[in-house]
Gaussian input, Z-matrix of N, CA and C with variables (Angstrom, degrees):
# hf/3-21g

backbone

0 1
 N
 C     1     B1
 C     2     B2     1     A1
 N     3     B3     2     A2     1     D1
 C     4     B4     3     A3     2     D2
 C     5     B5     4     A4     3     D3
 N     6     B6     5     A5     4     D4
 C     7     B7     6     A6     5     D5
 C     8     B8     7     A7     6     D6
 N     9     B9     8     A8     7     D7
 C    10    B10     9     A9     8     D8
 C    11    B11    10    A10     9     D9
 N    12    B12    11    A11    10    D10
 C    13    B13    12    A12    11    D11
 C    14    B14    13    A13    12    D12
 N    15    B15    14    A14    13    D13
 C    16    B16    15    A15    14    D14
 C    17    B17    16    A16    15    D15
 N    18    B18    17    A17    16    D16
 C    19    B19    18    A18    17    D17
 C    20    B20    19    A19    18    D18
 N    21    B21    20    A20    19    D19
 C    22    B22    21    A21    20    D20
 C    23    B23    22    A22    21    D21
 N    24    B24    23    A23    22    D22
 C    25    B25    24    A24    23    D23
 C    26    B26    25    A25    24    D24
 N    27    B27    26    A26    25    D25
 C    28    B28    27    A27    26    D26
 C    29    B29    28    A28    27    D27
 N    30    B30    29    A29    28    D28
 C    31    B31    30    A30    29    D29
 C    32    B32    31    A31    30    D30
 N    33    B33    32    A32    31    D31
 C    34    B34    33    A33    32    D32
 C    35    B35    34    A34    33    D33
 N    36    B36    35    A35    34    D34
 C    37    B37    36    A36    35    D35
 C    38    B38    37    A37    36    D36
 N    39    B39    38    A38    37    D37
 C    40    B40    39    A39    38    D38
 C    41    B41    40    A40    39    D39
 N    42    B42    41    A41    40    D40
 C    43    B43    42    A42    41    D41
 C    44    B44    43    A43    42    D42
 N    45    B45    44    A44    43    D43
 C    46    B46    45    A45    44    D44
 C    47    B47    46    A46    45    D45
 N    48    B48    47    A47    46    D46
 C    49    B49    48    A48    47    D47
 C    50    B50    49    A49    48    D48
 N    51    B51    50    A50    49    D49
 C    52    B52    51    A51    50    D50
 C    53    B53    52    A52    51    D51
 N    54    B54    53    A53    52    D52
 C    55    B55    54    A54    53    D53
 C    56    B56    55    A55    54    D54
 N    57    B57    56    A56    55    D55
 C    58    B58    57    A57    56    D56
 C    59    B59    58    A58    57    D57
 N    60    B60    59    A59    58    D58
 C    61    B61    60    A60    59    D59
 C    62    B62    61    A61    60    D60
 N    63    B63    62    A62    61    D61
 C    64    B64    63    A63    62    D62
 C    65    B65    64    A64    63    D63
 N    66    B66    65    A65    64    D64
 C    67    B67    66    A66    65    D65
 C    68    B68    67    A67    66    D66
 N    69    B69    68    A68    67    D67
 C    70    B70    69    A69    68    D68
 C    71    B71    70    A70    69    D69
 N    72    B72    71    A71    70    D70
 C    73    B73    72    A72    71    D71
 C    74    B74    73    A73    72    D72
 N    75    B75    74    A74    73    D73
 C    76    B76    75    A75    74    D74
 C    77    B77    76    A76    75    D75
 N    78    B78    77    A77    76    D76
 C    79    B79    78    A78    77    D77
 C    80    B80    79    A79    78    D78
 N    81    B81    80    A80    79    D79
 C    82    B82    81    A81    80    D80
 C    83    B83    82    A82    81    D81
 N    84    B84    83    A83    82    D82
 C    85    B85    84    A84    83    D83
 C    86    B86    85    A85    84    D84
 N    87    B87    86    A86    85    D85
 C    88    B88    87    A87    86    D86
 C    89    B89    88    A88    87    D87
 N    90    B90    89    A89    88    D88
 C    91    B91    90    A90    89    D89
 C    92    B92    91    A91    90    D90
 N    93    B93    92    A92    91    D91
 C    94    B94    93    A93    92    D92
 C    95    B95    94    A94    93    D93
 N    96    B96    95    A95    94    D94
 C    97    B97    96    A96    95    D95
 C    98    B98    97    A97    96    D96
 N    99    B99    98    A98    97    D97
 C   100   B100    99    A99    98    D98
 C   101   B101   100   A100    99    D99
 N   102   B102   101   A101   100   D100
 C   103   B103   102   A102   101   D101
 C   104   B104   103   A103   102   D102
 N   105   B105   104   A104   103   D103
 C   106   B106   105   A105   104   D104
 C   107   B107   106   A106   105   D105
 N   108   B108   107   A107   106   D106
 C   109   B109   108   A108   107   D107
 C   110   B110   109   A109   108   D108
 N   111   B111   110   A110   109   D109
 C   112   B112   111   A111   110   D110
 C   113   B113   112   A112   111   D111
 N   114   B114   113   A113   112   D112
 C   115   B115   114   A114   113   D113
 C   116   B116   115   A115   114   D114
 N   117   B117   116   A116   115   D115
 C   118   B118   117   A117   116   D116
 C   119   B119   118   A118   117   D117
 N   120   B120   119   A119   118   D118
 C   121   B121   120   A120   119   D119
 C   122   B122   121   A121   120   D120
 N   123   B123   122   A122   121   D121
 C   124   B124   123   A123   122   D122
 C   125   B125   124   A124   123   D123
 N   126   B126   125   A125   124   D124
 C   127   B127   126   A126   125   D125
 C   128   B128   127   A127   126   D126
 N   129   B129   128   A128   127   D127
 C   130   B130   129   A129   128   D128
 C   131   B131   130   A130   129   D129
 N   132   B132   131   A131   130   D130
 C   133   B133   132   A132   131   D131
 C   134   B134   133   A133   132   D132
 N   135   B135   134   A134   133   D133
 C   136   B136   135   A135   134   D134
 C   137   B137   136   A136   135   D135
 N   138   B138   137   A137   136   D136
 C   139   B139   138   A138   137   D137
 C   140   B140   139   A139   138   D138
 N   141   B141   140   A140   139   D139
 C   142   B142   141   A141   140   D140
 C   143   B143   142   A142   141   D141
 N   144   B144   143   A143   142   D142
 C   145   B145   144   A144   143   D143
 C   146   B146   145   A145   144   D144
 N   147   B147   146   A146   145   D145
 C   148   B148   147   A147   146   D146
 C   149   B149   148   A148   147   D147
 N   150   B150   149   A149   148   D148
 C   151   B151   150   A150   149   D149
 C   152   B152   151   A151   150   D150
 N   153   B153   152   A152   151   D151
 C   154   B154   153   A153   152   D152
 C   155   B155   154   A154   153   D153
 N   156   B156   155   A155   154   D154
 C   157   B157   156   A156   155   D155
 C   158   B158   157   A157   156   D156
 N   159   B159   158   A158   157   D157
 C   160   B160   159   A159   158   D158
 C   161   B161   160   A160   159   D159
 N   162   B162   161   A161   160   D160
 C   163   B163   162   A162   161   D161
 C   164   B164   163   A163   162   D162
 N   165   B165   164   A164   163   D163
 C   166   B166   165   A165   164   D164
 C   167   B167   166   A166   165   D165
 N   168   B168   167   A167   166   D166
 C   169   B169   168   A168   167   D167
 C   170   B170   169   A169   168   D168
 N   171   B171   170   A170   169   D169
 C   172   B172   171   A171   170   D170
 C   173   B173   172   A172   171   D171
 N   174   B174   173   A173   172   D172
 C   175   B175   174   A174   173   D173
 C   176   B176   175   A175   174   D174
 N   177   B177   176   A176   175   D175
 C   178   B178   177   A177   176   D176
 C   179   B179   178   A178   177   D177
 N   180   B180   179   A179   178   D178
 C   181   B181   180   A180   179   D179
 C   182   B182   181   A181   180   D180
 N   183   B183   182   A182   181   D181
 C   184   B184   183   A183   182   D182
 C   185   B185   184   A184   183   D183
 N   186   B186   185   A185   184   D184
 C   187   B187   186   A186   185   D185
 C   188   B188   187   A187   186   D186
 N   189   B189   188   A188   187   D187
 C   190   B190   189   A189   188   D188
 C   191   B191   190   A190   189   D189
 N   192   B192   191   A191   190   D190
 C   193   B193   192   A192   191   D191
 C   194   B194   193   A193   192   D192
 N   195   B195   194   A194   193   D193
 C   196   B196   195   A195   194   D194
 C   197   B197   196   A196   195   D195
 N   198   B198   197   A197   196   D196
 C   199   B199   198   A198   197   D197
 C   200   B200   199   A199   198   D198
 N   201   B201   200   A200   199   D199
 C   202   B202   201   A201   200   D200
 C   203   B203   202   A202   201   D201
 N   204   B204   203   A203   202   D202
 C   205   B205   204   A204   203   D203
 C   206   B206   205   A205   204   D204
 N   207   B207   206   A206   205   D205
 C   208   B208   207   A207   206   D206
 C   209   B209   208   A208   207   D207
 N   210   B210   209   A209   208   D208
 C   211   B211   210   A210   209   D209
 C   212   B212   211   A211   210   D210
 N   213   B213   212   A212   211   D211
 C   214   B214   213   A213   212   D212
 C   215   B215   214   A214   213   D213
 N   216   B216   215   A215   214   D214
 C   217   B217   216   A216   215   D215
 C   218   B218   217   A217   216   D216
 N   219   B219   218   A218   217   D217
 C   220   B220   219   A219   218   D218
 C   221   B221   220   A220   219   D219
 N   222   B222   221   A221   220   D220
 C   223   B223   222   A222   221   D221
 C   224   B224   223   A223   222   D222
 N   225   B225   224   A224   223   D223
 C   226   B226   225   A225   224   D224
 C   227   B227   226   A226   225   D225
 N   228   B228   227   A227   226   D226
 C   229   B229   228   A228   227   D227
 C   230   B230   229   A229   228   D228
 N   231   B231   230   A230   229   D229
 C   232   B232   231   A231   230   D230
 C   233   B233   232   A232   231   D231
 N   234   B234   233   A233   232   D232
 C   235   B235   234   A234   233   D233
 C   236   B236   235   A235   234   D234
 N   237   B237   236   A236   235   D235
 C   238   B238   237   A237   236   D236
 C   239   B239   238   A238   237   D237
 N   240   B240   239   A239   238   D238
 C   241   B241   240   A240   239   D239
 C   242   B242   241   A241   240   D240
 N   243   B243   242   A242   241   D241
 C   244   B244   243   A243   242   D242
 C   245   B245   244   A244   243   D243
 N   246   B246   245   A245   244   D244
 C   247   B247   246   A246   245   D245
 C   248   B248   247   A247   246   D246

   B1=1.4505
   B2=1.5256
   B3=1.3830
   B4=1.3178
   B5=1.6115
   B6=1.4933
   B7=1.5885
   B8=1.9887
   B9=1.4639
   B10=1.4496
   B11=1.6800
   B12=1.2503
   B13=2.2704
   B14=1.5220
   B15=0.8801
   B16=1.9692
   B17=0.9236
   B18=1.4384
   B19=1.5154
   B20=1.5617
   B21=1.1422
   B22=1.8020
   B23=1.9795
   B24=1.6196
   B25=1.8214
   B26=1.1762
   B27=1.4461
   B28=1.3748
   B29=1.0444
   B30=1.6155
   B31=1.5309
   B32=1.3898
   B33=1.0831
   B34=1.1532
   B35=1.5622
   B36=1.1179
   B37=1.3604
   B38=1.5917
   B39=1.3418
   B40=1.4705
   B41=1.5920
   B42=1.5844
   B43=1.1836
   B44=1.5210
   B45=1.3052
   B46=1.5700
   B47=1.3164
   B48=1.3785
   B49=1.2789
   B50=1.5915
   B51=1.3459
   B52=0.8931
   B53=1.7681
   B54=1.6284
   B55=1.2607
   B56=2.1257
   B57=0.6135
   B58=1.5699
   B59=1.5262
   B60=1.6153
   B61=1.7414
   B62=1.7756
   B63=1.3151
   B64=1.2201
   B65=0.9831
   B66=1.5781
   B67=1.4780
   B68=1.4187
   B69=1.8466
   B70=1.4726
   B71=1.3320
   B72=1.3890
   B73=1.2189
   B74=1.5032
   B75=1.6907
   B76=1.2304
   B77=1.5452
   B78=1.3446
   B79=1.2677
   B80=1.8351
   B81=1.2173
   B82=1.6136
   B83=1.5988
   B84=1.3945
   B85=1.3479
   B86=2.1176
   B87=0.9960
   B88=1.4507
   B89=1.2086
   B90=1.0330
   B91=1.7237
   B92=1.7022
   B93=0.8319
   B94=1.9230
   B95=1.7279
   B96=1.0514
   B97=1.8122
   B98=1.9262
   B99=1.1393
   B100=1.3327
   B101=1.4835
   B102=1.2390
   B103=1.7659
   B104=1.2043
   B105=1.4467
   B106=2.1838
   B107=1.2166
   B108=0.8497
   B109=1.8120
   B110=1.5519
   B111=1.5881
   B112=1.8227
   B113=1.7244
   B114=1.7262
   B115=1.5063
   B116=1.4862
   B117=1.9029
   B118=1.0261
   B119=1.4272
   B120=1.3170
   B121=1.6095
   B122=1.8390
   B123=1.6110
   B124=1.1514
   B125=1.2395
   B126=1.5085
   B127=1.7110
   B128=1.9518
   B129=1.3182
   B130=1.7703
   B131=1.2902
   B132=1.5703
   B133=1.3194
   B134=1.5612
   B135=1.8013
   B136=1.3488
   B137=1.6225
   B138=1.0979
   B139=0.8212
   B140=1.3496
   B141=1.9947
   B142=1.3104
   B143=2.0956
   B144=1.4263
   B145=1.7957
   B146=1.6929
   B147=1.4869
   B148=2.2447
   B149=1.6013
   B150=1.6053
   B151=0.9565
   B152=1.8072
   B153=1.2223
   B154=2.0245
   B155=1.0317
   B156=1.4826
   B157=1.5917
   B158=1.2892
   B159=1.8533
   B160=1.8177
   B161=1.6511
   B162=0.9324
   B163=1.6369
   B164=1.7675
   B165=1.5830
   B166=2.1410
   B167=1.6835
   B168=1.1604
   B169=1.6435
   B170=1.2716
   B171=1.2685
   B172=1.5943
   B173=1.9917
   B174=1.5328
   B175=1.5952
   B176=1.9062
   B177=1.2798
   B178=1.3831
   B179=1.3074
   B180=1.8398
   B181=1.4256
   B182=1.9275
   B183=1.1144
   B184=1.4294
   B185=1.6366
   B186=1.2437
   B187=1.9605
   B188=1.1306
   B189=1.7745
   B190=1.2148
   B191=1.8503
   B192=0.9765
   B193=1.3778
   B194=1.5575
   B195=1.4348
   B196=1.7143
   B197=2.0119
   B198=1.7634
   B199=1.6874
   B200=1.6049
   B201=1.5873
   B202=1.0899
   B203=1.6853
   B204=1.3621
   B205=1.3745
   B206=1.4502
   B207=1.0897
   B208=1.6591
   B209=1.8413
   B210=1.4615
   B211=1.3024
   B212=2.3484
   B213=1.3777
   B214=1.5006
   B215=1.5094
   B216=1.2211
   B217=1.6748
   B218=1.3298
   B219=1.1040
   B220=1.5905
   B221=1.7658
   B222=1.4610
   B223=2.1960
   B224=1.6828
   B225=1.1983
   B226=1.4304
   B227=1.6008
   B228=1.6493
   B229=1.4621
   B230=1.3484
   B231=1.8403
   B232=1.5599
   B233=1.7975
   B234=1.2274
   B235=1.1739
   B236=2.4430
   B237=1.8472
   B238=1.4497
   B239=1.6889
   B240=1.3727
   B241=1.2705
   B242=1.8747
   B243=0.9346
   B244=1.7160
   B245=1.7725
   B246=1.3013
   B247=1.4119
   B248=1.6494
   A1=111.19
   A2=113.89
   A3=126.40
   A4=105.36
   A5=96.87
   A6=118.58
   A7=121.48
   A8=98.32
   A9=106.91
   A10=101.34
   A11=101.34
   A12=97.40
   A13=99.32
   A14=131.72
   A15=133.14
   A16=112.62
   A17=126.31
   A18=136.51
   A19=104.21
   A20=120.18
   A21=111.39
   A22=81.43
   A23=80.85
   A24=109.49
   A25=117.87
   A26=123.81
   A27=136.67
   A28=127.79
   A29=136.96
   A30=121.47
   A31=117.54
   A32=106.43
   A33=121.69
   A34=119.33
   A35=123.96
   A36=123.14
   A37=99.58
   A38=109.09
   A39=103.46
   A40=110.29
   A41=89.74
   A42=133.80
   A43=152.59
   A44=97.23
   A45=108.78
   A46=103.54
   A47=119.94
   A48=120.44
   A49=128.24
   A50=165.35
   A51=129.68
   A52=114.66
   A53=132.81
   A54=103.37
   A55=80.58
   A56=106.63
   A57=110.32
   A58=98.91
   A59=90.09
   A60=121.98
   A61=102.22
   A62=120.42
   A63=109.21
   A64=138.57
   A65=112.71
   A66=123.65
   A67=109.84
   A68=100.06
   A69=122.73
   A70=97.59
   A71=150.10
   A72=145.69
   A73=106.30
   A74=128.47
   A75=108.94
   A76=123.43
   A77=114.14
   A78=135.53
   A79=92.35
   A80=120.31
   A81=118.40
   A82=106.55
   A83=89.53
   A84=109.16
   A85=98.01
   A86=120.30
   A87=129.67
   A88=115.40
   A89=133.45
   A90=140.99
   A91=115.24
   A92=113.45
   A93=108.45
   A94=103.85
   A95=91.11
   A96=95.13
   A97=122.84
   A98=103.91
   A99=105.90
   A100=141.15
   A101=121.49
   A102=133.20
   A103=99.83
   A104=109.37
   A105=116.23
   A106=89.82
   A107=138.26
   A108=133.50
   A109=92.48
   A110=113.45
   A111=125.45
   A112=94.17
   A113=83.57
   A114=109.11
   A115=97.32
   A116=113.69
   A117=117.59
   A118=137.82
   A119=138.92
   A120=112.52
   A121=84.12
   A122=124.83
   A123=115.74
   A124=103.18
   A125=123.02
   A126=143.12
   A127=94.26
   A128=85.88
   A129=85.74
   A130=125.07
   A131=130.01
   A132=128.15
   A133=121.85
   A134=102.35
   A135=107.91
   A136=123.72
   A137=130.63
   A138=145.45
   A139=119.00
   A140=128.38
   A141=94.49
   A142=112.64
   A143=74.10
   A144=92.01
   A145=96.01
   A146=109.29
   A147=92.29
   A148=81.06
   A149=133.24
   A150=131.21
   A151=119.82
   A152=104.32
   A153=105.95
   A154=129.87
   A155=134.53
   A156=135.91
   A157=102.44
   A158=79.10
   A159=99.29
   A160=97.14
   A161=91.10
   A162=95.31
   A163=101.23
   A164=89.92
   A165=95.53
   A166=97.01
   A167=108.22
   A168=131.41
   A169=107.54
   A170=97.92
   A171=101.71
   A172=115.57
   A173=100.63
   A174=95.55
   A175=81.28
   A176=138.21
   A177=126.99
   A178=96.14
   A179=135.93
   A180=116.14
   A181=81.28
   A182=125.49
   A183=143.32
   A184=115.04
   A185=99.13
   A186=96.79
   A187=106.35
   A188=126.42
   A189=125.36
   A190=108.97
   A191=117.73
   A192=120.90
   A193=119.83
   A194=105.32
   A195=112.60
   A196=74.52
   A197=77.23
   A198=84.49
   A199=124.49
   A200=115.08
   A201=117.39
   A202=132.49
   A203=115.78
   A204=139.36
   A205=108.59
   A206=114.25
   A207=131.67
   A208=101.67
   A209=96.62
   A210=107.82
   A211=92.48
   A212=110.69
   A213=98.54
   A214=103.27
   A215=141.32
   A216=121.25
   A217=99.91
   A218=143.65
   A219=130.60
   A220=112.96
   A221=83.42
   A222=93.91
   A223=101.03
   A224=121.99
   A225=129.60
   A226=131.63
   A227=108.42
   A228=126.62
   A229=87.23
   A230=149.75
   A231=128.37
   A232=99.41
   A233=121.33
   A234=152.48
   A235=84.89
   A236=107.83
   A237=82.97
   A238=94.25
   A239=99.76
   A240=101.72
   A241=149.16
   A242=100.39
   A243=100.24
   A244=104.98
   A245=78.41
   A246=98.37
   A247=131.24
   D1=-54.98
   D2=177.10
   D3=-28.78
   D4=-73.79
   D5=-170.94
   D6=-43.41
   D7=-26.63
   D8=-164.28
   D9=-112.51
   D10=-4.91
   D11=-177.56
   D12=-145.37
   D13=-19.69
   D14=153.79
   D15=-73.94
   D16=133.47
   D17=153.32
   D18=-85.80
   D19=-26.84
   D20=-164.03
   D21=-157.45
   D22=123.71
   D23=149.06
   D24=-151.72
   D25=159.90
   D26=151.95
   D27=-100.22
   D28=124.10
   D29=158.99
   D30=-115.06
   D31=147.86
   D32=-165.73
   D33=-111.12
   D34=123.42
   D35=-174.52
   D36=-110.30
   D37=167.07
   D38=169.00
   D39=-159.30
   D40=105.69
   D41=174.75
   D42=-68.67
   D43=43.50
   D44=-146.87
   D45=-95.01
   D46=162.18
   D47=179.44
   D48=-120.12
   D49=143.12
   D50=-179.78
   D51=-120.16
   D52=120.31
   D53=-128.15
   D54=-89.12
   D55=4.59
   D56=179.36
   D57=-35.10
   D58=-88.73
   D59=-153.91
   D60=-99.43
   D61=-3.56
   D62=-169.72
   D63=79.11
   D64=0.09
   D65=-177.51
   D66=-85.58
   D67=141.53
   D68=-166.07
   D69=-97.29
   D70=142.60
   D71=129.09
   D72=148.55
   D73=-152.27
   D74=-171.79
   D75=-94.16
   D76=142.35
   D77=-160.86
   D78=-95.91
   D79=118.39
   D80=-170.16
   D81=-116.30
   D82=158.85
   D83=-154.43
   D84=-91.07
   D85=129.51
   D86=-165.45
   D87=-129.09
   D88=127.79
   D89=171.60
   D90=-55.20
   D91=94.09
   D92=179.12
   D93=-44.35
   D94=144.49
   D95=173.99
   D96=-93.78
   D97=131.35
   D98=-143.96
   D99=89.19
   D100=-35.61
   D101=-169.63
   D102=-108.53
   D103=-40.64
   D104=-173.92
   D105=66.53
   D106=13.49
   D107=164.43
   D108=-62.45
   D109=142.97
   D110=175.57
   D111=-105.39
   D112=122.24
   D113=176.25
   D114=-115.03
   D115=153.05
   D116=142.39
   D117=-51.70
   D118=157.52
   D119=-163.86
   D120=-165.02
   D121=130.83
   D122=-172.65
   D123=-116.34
   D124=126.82
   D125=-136.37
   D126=-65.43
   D127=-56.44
   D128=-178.82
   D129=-73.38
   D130=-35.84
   D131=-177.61
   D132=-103.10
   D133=-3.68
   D134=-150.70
   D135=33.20
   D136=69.71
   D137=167.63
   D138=-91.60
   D139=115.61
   D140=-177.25
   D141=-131.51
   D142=31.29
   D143=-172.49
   D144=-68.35
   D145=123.77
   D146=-168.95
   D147=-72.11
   D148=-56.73
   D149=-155.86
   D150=-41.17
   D151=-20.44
   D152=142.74
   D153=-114.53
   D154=45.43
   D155=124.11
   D156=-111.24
   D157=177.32
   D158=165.74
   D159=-129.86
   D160=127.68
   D161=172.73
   D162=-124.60
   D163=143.35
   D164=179.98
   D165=-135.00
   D166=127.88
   D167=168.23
   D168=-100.74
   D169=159.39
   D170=154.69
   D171=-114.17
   D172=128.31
   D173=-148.24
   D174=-126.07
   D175=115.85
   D176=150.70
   D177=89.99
   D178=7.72
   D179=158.09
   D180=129.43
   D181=-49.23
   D182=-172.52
   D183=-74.78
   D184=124.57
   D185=160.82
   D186=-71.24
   D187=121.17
   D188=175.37
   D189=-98.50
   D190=-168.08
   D191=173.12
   D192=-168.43
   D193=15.15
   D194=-176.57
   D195=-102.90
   D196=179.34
   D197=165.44
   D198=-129.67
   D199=141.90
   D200=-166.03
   D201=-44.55
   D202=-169.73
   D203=141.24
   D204=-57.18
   D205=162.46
   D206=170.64
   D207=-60.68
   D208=-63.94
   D209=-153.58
   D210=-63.71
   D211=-47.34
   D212=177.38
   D213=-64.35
   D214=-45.50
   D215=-173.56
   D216=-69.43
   D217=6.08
   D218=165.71
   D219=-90.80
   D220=-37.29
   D221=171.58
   D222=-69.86
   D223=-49.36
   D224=158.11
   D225=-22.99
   D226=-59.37
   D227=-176.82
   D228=-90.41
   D229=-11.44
   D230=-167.17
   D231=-111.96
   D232=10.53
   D233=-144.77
   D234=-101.98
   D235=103.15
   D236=177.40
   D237=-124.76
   D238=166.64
   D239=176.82
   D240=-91.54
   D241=130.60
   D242=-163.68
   D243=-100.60
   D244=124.76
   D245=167.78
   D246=-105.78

């Protein structure tokens, strides 16, 4: 469909890794308990040190791969998907 009535799309996959446990896929965004500060959090190991994943968004048009502000990982985690 895309190909034959779009001139311009993006898709976006999200590809993160977590170097903990080895788990492939998405790494979700979680409310800390007590602070409500939004941490990364990795589904299988809970792991939430960033300094072992890589996580890549797309933030402003760009795949990024550092990690945000509070206020963008909240546009980030409110962020749903269309199919």
């Amino acid at each position: 469909f895309i190909y034959d009535n779009i001139m311009y799309a993006e898709l976006n996959t999200k590809s993160d890794f977590c170097m903990e446990c080895g788990y492939d896929g998405e790494i979700k965004i979680v409310e800390e308990e007590g602070s409500g500060k939004l941490v990364w959090e990795c589904p299988n190991c809970h792991n939430r040190d960033q300094s072992k994943m890589n996580i890549a968004r797309r933030t402003c048009g760009y795949i990024g791969t550092q990690y945000w502000n509070q206020g963008r990982t909240a546009e980030i985690k409110d962020r749903v998907l269309h199919l």
